[in-house]
N, C-alpha and C positions, 0 to 999 in steps of 0.2 A: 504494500500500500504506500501509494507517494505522501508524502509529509501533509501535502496542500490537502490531499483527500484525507488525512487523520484529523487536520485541522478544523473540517465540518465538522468532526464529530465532537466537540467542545462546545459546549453552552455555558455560558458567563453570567451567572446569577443574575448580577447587577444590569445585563442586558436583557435578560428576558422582557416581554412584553403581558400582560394582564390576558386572561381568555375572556372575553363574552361568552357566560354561559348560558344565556339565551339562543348560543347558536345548538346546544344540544337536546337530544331529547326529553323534556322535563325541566328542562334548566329553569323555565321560570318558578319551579320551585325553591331553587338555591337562591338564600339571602345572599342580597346586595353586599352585605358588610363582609364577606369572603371572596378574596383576592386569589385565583388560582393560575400556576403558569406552567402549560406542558412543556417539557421538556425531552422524552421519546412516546412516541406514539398520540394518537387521536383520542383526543377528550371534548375539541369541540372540533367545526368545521375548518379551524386556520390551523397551518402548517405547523408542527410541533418545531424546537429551536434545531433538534439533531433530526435530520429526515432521514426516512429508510423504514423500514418494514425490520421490529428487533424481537420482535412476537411477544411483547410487555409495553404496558405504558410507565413513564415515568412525570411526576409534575410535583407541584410544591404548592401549597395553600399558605397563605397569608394570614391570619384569623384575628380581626378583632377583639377586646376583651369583652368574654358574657358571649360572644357569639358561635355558631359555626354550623352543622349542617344538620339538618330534622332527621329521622328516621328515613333509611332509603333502602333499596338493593341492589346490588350488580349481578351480572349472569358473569361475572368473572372474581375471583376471587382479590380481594384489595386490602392490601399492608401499608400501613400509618408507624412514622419515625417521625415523636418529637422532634425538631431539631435546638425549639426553643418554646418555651413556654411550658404550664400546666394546663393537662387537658383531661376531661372526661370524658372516654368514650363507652358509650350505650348500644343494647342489641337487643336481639327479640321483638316478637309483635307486641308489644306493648312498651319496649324499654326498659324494662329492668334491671335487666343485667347488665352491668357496670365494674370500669373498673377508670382509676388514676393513673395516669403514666406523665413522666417527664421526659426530658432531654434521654435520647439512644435509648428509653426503652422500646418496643416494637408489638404494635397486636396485629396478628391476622385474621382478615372473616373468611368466610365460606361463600363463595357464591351462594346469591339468595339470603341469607341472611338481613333482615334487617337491621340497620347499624346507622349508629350517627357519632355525633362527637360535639363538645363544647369548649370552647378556651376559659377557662376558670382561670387564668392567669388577669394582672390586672395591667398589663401591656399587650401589644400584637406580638402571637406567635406565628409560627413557619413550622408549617409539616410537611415529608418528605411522605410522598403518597405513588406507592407502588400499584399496578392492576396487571391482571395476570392475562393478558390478551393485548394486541396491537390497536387497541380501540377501548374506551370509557365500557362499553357493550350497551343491553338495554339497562335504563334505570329505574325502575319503581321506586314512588315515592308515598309516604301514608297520607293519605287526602287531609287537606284540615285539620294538622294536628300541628301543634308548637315541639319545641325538644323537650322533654323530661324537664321538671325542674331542677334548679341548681344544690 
């Protein structure tokens, strides 16, 4: 591989670009105050930062304090790395099941799974958000329901 073609494949934090999640299916679901930015593979309709087909997706959420994503599911399975902040994340049809993670530690769902997450930290955190497919997949989301209480 020529140096120039390895060079694609570097994404630069500080350069990524914000996703419209509006361009995906359900997306107007996803609160406003969540910042997410692909980085390999499709999560929305614009170009992720390293192109190519790597058979995962890779992106990073931004999460304001108090916020982040309701109850949803993927048909692919999806890994969340604090990078920064404290977060709660929740599962099941109903939310229940909970747990706290910080900084490196790592939960995985199941495809299907209903799953969400909240920043309980009282700054914006940054999650390093893995999906096990070259695409977001389908998303269901719980109709008219907020996140668990805090």
């Amino acid at each position: 591989m020529s140096n120039q073609d390895m060079l694609k494949r570097i994404a630069h934090f500080k350069e990524l670009m914000p996703m419209d999640y509006r361009q995906m299916p359900g997306g107007e679901s996803v609160p406003r105050s969540m910042q997410g930015f692909s980085v390999i593979g499709h999560v929305t309709k614009a170009d992720p930062a390293i192109e190519g087909d790597h058979g995962f997706t890779v992106a990073f959420n931004k999460v304001q304090p108090g916020k982040g994503a309701p109850l949803h599911s993927h048909t692919v399975v999806e890994v969340f790395v604090p990078l920064s902040g404290r977060w709660k994340f929740f599962w099941g049809e109903d939310g229940r099941g909970e747990a706290e993670l910080g900084p490196w530690d790592t939960i995985s769902f199941p495809a299907g799974l209903m799953e969400g997450f909240r920043n309980i930290s009282d700054e914006e955190g940054t999650l390093l958000v893995i999906l096990g497919g070259p695409d977001v997949g389908e998303i269901t989301f719980r109709k008219n329901e907020e996140q668990p209480a805090a």
